[in-house]
SEZAPA-110971 format. One record per residue (C-alpha): x, y, z. Coordinates in steps of 0.25 Angstrom, whole numbers, always signed. Example, Ala and Ser with C-alpha at 12.3 -4.5 7.8 and 13.67 -1.06 7.14 Angstrom:
% SEZAPA-110971
((+49,-18,+31));
((+55,-4,+29));
***
This chain:
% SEZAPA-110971
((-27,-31,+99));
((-14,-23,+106));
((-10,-11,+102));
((+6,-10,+106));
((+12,+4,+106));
((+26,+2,+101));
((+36,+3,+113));
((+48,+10,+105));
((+50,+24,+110));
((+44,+33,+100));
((+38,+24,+93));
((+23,+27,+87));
((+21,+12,+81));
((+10,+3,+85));
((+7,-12,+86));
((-8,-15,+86));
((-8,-32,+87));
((-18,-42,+88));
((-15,-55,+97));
((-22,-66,+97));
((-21,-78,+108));
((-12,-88,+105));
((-12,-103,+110));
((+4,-105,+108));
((+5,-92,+117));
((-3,-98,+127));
((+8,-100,+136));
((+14,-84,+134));
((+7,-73,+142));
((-1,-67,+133));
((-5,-81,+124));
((-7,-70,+113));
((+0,-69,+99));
((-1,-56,+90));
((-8,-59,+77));
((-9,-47,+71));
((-3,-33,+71));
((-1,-19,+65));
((+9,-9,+68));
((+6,+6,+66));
((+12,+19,+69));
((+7,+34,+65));
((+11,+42,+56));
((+10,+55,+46));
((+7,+51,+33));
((+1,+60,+21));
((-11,+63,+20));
((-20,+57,+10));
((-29,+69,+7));
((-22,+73,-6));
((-28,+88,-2));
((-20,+89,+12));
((-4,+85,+13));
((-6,+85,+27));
((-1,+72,+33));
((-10,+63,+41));
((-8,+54,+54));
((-8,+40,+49));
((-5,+27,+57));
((+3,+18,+48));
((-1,+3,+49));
((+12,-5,+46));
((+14,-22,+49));
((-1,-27,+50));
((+1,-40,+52));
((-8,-52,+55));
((-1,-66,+57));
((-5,-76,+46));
((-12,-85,+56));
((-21,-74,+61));
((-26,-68,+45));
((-38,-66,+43));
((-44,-63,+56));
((-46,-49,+56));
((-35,-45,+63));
((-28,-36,+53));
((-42,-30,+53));
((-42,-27,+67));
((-29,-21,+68));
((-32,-14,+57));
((-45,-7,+65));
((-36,-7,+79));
((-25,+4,+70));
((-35,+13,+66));
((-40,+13,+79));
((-27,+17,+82));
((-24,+27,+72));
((-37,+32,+75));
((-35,+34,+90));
((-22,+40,+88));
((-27,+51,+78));
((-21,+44,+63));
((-30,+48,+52));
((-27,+35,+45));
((-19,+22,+46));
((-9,+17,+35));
((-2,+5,+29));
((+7,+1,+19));
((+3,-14,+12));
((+10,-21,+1));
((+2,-21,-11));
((+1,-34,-13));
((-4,-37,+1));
((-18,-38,-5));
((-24,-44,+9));
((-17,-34,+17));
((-24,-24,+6));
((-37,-28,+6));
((-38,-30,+21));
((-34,-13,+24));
((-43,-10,+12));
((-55,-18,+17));
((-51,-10,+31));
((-51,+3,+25));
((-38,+7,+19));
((-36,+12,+8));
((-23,+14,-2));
((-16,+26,-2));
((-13,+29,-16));
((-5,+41,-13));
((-3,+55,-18));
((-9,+55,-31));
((-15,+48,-43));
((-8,+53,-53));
((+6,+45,-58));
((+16,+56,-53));
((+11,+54,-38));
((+10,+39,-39));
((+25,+40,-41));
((+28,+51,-31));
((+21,+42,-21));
((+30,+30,-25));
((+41,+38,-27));
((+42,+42,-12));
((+36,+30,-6));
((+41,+18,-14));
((+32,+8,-5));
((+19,+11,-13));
((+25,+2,-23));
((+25,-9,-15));
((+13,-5,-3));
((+0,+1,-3));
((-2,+11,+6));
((-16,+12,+15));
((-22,+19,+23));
((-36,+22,+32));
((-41,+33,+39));
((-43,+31,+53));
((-51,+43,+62));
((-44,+48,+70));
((-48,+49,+86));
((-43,+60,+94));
((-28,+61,+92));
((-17,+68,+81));
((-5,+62,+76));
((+9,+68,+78));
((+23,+66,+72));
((+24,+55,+83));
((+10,+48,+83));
((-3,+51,+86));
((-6,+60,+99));
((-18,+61,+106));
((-26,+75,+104));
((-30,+83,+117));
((-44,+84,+114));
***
């Protein structure tokens, strides 16, 4: 498992990858070929907690990847418990993804991991419509999350920081 802090400056985006060896590498230095990976970022999202509007530190969860000849190995497990590692160790209260709704494998995977579907603001018609209204993707996605404890560090508007004490 690598976990590669992307090098653009400013950037806040993660790659976390899984290599595994590789007899047609064997030549190259490494003999290793990625197999699987995540990308993730922080970010402010709103809080779920239909009593508080106070938005919540969230590391998002975007290209989980595993390539076909390496399914069914546990590896999206494994990167899914390195993230929340991650988001835990840098102070997220939860991690998030977006999945197409008719992913069901991709689905049934981050639900037998813990995540659950955000429904949105509301039950009631009015706020189902407001949600889609200003965030058109629901009809297509569902969005997940989990909630991760967080380790000793806060978030900022420009990522996680370590706390002092």
């Amino acid at each position: 498992m690598r976990v590669l802090p992307d090098p653009t400056k400013g950037s806040s985006k993660t790659r976390v990858e899984v290599t595994v060896a590789d007899p047609n590498l064997a030549s190259a230095s490494s003999g290793v070929a990625v197999a699987a990976w995540i990308t993730c970022w922080p970010r402010r999202t709103r809080s779920r907690n239909r009593e508080s509007d106070e938005p919540v530190s969230s590391l998002f969860l975007s290209s989980v990847e595993v390539k076909k000849a390496h399914r069914r190995r546990g590896l999206a497990r494994a990167l899914l418990r390195e993230v929340e590692a991650l988001a835990a160790e840098t102070g997220c209260a939860e991690t998030s993804l977006t999945v197409v709704k008719t992913n069901a494998p991709a689905i049934a995977l981050y639900a037998s991991c813990g995540y659950a579907t955000d429904e949105g603001a509301g039950d009631d018609a009015f706020s189902r419509l407001a949600d889609v209204i200003t965030d058109p993707q629901r009809l297509m996605q569902h969005r997940m999350f989990k909630r991760v404890e967080r380790k000793g560090a806060t978030m900022t508007r420009e990522g996680p920081k370590e706390s002092d004490g």
